[in-house]
C-alpha positions in Angstrom: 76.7 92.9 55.8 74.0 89.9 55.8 75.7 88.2 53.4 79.3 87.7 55.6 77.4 87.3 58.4 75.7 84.2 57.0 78.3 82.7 54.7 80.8 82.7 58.1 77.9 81.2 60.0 77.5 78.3 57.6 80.8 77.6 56.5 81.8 77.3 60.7 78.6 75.2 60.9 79.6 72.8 58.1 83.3 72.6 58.9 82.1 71.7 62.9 80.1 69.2 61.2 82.4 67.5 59.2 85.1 67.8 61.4 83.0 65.6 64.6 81.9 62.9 62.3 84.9 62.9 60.1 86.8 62.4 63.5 84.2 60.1 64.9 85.0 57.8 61.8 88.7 58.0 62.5 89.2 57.8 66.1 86.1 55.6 67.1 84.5 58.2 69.7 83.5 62.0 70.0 85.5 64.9 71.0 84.2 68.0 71.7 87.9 69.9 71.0 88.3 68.8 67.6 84.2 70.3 67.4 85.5 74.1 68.4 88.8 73.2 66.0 86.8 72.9 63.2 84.6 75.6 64.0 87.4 77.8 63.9 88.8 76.0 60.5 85.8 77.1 58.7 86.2 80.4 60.1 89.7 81.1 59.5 88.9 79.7 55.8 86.1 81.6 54.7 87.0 85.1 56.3 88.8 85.9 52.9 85.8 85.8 50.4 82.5 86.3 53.2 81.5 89.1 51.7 81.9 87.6 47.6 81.0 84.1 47.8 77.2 82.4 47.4 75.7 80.9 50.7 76.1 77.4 48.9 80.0 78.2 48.2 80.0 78.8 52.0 79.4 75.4 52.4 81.9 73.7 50.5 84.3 76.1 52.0 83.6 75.0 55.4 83.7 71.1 54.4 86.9 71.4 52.4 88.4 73.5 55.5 87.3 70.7 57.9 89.1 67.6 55.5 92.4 70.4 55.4 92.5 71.0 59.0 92.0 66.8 59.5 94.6 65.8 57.0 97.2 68.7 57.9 96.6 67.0 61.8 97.5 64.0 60.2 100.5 65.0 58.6 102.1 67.0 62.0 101.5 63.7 63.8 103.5 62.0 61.0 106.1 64.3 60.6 106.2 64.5 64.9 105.1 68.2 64.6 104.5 69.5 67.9 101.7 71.7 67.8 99.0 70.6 70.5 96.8 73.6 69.8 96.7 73.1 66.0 97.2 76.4 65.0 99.9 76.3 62.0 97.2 73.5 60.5 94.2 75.6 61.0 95.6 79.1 60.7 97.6 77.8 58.2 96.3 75.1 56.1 92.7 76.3 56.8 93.7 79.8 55.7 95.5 79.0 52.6 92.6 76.9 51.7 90.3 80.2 51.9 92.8 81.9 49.7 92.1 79.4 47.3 88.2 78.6 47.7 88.1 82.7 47.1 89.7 82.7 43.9 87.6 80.0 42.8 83.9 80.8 44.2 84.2 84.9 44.0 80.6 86.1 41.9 81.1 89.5 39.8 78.6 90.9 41.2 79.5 90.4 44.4 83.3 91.7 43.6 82.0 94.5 41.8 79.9 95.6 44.4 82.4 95.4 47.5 85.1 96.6 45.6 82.9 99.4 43.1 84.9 102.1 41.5 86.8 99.6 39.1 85.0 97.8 36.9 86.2 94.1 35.1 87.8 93.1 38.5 88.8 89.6 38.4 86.6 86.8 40.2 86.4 82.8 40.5 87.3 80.7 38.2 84.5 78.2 38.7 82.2 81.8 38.5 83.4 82.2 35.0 86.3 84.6 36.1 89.4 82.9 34.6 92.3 82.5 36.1 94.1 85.4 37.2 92.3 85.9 40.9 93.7 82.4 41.2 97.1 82.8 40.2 97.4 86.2 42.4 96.1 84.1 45.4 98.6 81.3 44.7 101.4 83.7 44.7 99.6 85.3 47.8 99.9 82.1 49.3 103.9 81.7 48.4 104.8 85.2 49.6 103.3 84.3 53.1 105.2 81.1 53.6 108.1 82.7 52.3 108.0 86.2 54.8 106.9 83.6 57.6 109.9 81.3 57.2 112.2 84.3 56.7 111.2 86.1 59.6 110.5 82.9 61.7 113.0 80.5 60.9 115.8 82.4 62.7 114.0 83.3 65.5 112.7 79.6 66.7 116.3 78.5 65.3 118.1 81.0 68.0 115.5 79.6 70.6 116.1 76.0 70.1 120.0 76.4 70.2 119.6 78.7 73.6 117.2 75.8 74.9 114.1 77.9 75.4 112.2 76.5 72.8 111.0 73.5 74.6 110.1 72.8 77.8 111.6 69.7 79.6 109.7 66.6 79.1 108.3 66.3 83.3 106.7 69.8 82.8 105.3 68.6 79.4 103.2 65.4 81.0 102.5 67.3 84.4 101.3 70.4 81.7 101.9 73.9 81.9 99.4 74.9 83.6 100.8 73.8 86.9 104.3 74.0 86.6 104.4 77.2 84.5 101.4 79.3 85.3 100.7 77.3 89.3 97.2 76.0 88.6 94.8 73.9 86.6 93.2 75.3 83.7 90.9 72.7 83.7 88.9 70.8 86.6 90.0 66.9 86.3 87.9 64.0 87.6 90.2 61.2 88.8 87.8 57.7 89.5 90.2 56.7 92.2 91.9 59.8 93.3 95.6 58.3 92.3 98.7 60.6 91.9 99.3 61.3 88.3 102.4 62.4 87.4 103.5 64.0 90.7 100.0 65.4 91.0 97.5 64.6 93.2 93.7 65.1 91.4 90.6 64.8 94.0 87.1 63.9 93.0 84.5 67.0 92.0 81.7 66.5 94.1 78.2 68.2 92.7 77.4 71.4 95.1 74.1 71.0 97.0 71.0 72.4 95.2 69.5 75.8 97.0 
């Protein structure tokens, strides 16, 4: 539908936004990574309500997304979470924020005529819809965590006890690329060609024109 495609295209657009000069604020330079992060924060949050949301509700989403995926980054550096490709805070936080930006921005109309068949279907609460879509969503919400940390838990709990849960802490500064997978995922451009961590990184010279 137009509709999903453009609410998904603006709330990525305004959590990418918010997310490089929210960032730029904090950290005192650009980065490109947290850019494609937040991208992916307002995509993972408004993939719930696309299709019932306003184009302006879009927006909010993706701003909102882009403050939760920020302060949830935050929090795991706080906390000493080790998470490098931000996935429980984006997935996560991000996702549970769509939950909630659904049951709050949902139109009637729009409800009514994805879901047709069934009419008085409840919508957002700031659309006029009271409260129920919200309180299902919230208990949505608690049912993940719960089946996550039921079914998880033991697993990464067996892992850390058999020692295969982390890798040792040479292989983590060297990176898994090389000492896991044998190779760079990424081309690095060392100024003075020094060894790094046991590696040694030579200069990218540009290729000749044709």
């Amino acid at each position: 539908m137009v509709r999903t495609a453009v609410t998904t295209t603006l709330a990525g657009c305004a959590a990418a936004l918010t997310t490089l000069f929210g960032k730029r604020l904090l950290s005192g330079h650009w980065n490109v990574t947290d850019v494609c992060n937040g991208l992916l924060g307002g995509f993972a949050a408004i993939t719930s309500g696309c299709s019932v949301v306003e184009p302006w509700a879009a927006v909010i989403c993706g701003v909102v997304a882009a403050m939760v995926l920020i302060g949830f980054n935050k929090l795991a550096e706080k906390v000493k979470y080790d998470d490098p490709l931000e996935a429980a805070q984006l997935h996560g936080g991000c996702g549970a924020w769509g939950i909630i930006f659904t049951a709050l921005f949902a139109t009637e109309d729009y409800v009514n005529e994805v879901y047709p068949g069934k009419l008085g279907r409840p919508y957002g609460l700031f659309m006029g819809g009271g409260g129920r879509l919200l309180a299902a969503h919230v208990i949505q919400i608690l049912v993940i965590i719960g089946w996550v940390s039921a079914t998880m838990g033991p697993l990464f709990f067996i892992l850390h006890k058999l020692k295969l849960l982390r890798i040792s802490p040479e292989d983590e500064m060297a990176g898994m690329d090389l000492t896991r997978h044998g190779g760079f995922a990424y081309v690095y451009h060392d100024e003075d060609d020094s060894q790094k961590h046991g590696v040694q990184m030579s200069k990218i010279e540009p290729a000749a024109s044709i």
